[in-house]
C-alpha positions in Angstrom: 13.2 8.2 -1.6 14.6 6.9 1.7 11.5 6.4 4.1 11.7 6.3 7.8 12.3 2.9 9.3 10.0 2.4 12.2 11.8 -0.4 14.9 8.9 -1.8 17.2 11.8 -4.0 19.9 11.4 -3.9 23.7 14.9 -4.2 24.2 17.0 -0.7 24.5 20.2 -1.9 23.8 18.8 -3.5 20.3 17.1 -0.5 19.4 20.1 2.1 20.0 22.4 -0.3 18.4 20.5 -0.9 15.2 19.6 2.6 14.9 22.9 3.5 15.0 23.7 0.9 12.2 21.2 2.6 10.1 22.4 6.0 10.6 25.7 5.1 9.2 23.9 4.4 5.7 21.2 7.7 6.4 18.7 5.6 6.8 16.5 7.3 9.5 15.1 5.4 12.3 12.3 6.1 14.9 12.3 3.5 17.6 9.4 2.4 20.0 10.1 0.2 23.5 6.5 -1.3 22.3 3.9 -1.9 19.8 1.5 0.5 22.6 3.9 3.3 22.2 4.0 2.6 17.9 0.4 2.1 17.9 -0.2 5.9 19.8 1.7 7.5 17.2 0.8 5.8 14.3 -2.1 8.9 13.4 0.7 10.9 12.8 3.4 8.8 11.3 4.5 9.0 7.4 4.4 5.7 5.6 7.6 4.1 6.1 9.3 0.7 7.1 8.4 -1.5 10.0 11.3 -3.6 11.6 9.3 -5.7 14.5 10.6 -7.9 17.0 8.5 -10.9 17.2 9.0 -11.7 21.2 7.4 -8.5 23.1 5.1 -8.4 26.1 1.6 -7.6 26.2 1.4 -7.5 22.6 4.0 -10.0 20.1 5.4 -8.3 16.7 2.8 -10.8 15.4 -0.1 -9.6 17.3 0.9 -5.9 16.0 1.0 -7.1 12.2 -2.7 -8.6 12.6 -3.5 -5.0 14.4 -2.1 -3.2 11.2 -3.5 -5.4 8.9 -7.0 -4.4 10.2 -6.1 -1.1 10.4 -5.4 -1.8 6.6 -1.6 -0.5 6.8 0.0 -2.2 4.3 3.9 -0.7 5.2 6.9 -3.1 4.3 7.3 -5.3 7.5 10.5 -7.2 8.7 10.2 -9.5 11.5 13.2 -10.3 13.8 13.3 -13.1 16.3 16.0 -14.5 18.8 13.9 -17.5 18.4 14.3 -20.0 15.7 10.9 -20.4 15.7 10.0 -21.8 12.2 5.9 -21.6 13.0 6.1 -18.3 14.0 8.4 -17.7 10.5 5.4 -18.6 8.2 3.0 -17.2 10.4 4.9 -13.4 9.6 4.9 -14.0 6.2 1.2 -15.3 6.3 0.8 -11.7 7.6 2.6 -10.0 4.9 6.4 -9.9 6.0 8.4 -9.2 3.4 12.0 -11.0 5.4 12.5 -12.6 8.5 15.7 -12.3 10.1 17.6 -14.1 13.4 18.8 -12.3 15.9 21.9 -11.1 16.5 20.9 -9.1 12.8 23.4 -9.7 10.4 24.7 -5.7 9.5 24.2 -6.8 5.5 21.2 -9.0 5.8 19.3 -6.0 7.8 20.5 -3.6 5.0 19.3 -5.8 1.9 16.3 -6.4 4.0 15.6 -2.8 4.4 17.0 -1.5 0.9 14.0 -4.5 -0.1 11.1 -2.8 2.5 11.9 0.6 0.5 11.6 -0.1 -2.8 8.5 -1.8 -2.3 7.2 0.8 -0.3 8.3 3.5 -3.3 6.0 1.1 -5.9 2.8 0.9 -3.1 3.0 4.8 -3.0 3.0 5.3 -6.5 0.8 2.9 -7.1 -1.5 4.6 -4.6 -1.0 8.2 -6.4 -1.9 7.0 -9.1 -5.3 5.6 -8.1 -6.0 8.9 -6.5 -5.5 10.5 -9.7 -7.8 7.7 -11.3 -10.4 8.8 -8.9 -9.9 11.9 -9.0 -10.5 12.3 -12.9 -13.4 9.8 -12.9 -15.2 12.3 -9.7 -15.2 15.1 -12.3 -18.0 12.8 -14.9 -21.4 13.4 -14.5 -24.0 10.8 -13.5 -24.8 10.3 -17.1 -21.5 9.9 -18.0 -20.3 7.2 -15.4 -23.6 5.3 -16.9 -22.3 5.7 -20.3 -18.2 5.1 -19.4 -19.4 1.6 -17.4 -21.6 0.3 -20.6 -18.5 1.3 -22.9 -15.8 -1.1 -20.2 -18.5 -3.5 -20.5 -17.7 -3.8 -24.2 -21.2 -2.3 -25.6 -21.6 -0.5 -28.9 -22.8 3.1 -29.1 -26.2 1.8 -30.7 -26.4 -0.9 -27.5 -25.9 2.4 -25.0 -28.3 4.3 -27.1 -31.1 2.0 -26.8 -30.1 1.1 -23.4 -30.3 4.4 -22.1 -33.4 5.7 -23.9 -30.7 8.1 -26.0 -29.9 8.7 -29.7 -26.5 7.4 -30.8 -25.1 11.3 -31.5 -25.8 12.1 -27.8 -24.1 9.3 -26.6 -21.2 9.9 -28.9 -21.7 13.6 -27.2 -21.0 12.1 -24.0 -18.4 9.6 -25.0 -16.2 12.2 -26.2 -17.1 14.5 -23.0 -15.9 11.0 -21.2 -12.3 11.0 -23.5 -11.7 15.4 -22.6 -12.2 14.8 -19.1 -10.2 11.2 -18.7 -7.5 12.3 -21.0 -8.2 9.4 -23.5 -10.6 7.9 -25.8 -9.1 4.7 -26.0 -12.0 2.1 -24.8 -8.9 -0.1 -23.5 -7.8 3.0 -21.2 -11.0 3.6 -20.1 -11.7 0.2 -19.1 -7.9 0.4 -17.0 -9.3 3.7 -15.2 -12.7 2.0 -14.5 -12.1 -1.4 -13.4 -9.0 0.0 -10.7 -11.4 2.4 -9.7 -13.9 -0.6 -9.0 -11.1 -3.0 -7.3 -10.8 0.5 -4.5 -14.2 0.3 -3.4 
């Protein structure tokens, strides 16, 4: 799937010229004159690509990957600078850029760069369905069976929960096998997958 490249760069001329770089591989591209203007629409913005300038007013392309950060959006990010600035270089990727390129852009290096910022944005989203999907089967147990699933990740035997739990071993088993319909497995290694990613989102 291409995903829209989002290019944060106070300069016009950069912006019109890179966007129509982009266009000539359909790559779409929504600029911004600032990170303000980005920021405002961000609400309503599909995940996608950023391509940040690192030199704005007000606020720097590294000032708006700290802002995103706490906003936890975790999009691709590729700084650019006219700067050979090799603090402010490890500082972006402290931040979570994924390239840093010098301006004037090289046309191939931007297009790696990008072809990079998608695919990795393609695995975050999947990765991110597939959680919800994770969360989404484990909402469906009752109380009583969450109790029972964590005690069988943790590696206990049916007797263990039993006696734990103040329950004979054949209602457990009851509820272990109501845990396997719903989750779509009774494999205690699955189940442990599902539970502990379920754990590592909260």
């Amino acid at each position: 799937m291409t995903h829209t490249v989002y290019l944060v760069d106070d300069d016009a001329a950069v912006r019109q010229a890179l966007t129509l770089l982009l266009s000539t591989v359909d790559i779409p591209v929504t600029g911004f004159a600032d990170p303000q203007s980005f920021l405002g629409r961000l609400p309503h913005l599909a995940p996608g690509c950023l391509l940040i300038d690192i030199r704005m007013p007000v606020i720097s392309g590294l000032k708006l990957q700290e802002r995103l950060a706490d906003l936890a959006i975790d999009w691709p990010t590729i700084i650019m600078s006219g700067h050979g600035d090799i603090e402010a270089c490890r500082r972006a990727f402290r931040n979570g850029a994924i390239d840093f390129l010098s301006k004037p852009v090289d046309e191939q290096d931007l297009i790696e760069a990008i072809q990079k910022a998608q695919a990795l944005l393609d695995r975050k989203l999947e990765r991110r369905a597939e959680l919800a999907e994770t969360l989404a089967l484990l909402s469906t147990l009752t109380p009583r069976e969450a109790e029972v699933l964590e005690r069988i990740t943790a590696g206990f035997t049916t007797r263990q929960i039993a006696a734990g739990l103040g329950l004979s071993p054949r209602t457990v088993e009851s509820h272990r096998a109501a845990i396997g319909a719903k989750l779509g497995t009774s494999s205690q290694a699955e189940m442990t997958r599902l539970w502990l990613e379920s754990r590592a989102a909260r």
